[in-house]
C-alpha positions in Angstrom: 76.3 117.5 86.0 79.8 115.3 86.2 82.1 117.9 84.4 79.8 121.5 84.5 80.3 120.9 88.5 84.0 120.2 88.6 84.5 123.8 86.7 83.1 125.4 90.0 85.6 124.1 92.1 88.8 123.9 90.1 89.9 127.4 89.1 92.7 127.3 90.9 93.7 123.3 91.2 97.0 121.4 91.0 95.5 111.5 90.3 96.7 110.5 87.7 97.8 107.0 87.2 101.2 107.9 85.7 103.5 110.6 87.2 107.2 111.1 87.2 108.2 112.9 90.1 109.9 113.1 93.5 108.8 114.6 96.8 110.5 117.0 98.4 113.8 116.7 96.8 114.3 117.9 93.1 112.0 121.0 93.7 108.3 120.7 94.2 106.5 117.7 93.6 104.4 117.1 90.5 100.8 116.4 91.3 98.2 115.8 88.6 94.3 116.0 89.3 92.3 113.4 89.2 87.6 113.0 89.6 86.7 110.5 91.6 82.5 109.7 90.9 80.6 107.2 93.1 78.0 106.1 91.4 74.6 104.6 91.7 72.6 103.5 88.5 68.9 105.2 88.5 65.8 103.1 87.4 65.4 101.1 84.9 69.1 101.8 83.7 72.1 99.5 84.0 75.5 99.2 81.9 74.8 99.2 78.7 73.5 102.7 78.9 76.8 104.3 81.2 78.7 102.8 78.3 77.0 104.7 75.9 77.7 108.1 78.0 81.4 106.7 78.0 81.4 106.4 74.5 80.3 110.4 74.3 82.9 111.6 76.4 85.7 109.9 73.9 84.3 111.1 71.2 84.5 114.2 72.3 87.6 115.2 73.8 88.7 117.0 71.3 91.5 118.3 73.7 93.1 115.1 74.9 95.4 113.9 77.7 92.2 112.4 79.4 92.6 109.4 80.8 89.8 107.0 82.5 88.2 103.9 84.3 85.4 102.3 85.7 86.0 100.1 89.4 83.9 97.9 90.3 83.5 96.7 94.1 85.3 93.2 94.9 86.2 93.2 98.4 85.0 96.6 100.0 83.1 95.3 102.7 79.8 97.8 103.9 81.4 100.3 101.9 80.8 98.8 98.3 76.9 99.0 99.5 76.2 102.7 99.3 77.1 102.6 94.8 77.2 100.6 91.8 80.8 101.6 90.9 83.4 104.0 91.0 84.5 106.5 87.9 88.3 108.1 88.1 89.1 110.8 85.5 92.8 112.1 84.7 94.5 114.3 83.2 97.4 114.7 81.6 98.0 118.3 83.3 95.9 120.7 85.1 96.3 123.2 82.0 94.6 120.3 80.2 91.9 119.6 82.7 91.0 123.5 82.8 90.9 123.2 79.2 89.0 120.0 78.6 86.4 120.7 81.2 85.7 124.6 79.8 84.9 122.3 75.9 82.9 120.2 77.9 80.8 123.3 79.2 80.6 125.3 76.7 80.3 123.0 73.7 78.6 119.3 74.9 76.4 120.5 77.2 74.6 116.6 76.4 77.5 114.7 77.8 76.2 116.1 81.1 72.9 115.6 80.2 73.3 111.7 79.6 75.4 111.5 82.0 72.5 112.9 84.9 69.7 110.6 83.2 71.7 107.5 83.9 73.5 107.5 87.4 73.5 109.8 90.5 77.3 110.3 91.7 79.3 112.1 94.2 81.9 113.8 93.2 85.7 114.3 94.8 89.2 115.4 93.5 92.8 114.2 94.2 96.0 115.1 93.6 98.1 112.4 92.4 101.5 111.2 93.4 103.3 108.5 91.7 105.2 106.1 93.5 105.3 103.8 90.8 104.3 103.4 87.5 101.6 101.1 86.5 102.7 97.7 85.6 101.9 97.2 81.7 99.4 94.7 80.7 96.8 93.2 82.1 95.8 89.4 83.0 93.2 87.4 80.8 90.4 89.8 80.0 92.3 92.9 80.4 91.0 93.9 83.6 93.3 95.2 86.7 93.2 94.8 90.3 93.2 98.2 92.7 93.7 98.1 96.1 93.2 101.6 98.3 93.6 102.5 101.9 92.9 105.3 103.8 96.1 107.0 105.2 96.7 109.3 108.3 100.4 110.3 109.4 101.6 109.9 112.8 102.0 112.5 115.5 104.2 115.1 114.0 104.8 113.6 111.2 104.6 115.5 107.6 103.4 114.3 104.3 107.1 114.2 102.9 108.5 111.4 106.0 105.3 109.5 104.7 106.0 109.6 101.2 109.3 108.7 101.9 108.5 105.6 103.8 105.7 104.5 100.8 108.5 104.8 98.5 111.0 102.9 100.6 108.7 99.8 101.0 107.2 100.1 97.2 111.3 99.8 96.6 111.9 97.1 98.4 108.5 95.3 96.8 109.9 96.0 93.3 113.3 95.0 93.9 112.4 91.7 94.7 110.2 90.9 91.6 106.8 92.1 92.5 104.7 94.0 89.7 103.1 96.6 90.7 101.9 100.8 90.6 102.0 102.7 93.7 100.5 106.4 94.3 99.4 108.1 96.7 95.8 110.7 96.7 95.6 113.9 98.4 92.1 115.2 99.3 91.5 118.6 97.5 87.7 118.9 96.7 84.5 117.2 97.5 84.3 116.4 101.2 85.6 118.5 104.1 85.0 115.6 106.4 87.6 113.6 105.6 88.7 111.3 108.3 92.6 110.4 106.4 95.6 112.5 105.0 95.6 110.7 101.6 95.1 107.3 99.9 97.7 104.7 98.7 95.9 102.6 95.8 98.2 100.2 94.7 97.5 98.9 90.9 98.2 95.5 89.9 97.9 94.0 86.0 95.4 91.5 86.8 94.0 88.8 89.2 97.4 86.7 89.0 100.1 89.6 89.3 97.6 90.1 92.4 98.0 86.8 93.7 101.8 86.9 92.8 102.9 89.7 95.2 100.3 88.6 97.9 102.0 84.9 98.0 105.4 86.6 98.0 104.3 88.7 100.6 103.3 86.0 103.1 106.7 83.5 101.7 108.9 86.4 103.1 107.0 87.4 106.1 107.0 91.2 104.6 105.1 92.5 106.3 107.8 92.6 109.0 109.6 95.0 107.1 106.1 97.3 105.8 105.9 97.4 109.8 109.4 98.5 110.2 109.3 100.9 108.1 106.0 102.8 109.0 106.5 102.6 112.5 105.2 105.6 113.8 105.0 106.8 110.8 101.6 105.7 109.1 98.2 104.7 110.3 96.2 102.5 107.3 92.9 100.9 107.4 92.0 97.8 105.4 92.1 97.8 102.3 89.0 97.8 99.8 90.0 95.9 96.6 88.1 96.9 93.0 88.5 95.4 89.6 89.1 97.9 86.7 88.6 98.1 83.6 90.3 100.8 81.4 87.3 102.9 79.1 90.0 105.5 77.5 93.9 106.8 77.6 94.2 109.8 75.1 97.3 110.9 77.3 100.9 111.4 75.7 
């Protein structure tokens, strides 16, 4: 029951992969919600069938400003184990997302219904902050790279100091050349055991634009300066990489 359970929790709720905003500075920052499912295919069902299910869902948003892909595991080490792959819904708003998921409920009960007969998930939602936009295009066969680490502040340190020190070495990336989208995911629903304070995924066109800022990356020994700047600051684990693939964007 993807979207008949996310109306349970999200009454009152403030990821997306595009967001203009600033944090802590002009006013209050501009989150948009994103569903995170982890999936695992059930018997006898691979695919062929979850794109069938995905081809339900865009036929019927009727609302719009729903946005959403599919990740499959590349370098997620034990982690990648416990699913198949990964499903991240946006929205354009959270007006939009109350909207969209109240049509979903009330009037295609059998999205859900597909949905459940194919794959068991579990579900969690994020706020979304963008860094950076996503870079435009995509390598090849259209699919893009995502990296995401889990995140925890240092002693006495806020969310906003953190932000501020993502942004700083996302600038610093961008002004030298390299192409890439940078947000950051709060924890709002889904798992009151969290062990981080958010996620930075960073997005990158494809398998080359990934290779591009990891060569420039060890050719000017930045990571010197990522260190420099999060000193004391941030706390990151390694990295999980996925390859995406884009199933719909019906956002303005």
């Amino acid at each position: 029951m993807r979207r008949l359970f996310l109306v349970t929790l999200t009454a009152a709720f403030t990821f997306s992969l595009n967001i203009s905003t600033t944090f802590a500075q002009d006013g209050p920052p501009q989150f948009r919600p994103v569903e995170m499912w982890v999936c695992s295919f059930k018997d006898r069902k691979d695919q062929d069938d979850m794109n069938n299910v995905y081809e339900m869902i865009e036929a019927n948003d009727e609302t719009g400003g729903y946005a959403a892909w599919q990740l499959n595991s590349y370098m997620t080490g034990s982690r990648g184990q416990n699913s198949d792959f990964i499903y991240l819904g946006a929205w354009a708003d959270n007006s939009t997302m109350g909207t969209d998921l109240e049509d979903a409920w009330q009037n295609h009960p059998e999205i859900d219904e597909a949905w459940e007969e194919v794959v068991d998930c579990r579900g969690l939602m994020f706020a979304s902050l963008r860094v950076q936009a996503n870079p435009e295009g995509a390598d090849g066969d259209g699919s893009f790279m995502l990296s995401v680490t889990d995140c925890n502040t240092g002693h006495g340190i806020g969310n906003s100091q953190a932000v501020a020190a993502i942004r700083k070495f996302n600038d610093y990336r961008v002004a030298n050349g390299v192409t890439l989208g940078t947000f950051v995911w709060f924890p709002v629903h889904g798992d009151g055991n969290a062990d981080f304070d958010f996620k930075i995924a960073t997005a990158y066109a494809g398998p080359r634009a990934w290779g591009d800022a990891g060569q420039w990356f060890t050719d000017n020994a930045a990571y010197r300066t990522r260190n420099d700047i999060g000193e004391g600051i941030l706390e990151c684990d390694e990295a999980r990489m996925y390859i995406g693939t884009t199933l719909m964007d019906n956002r303005d």
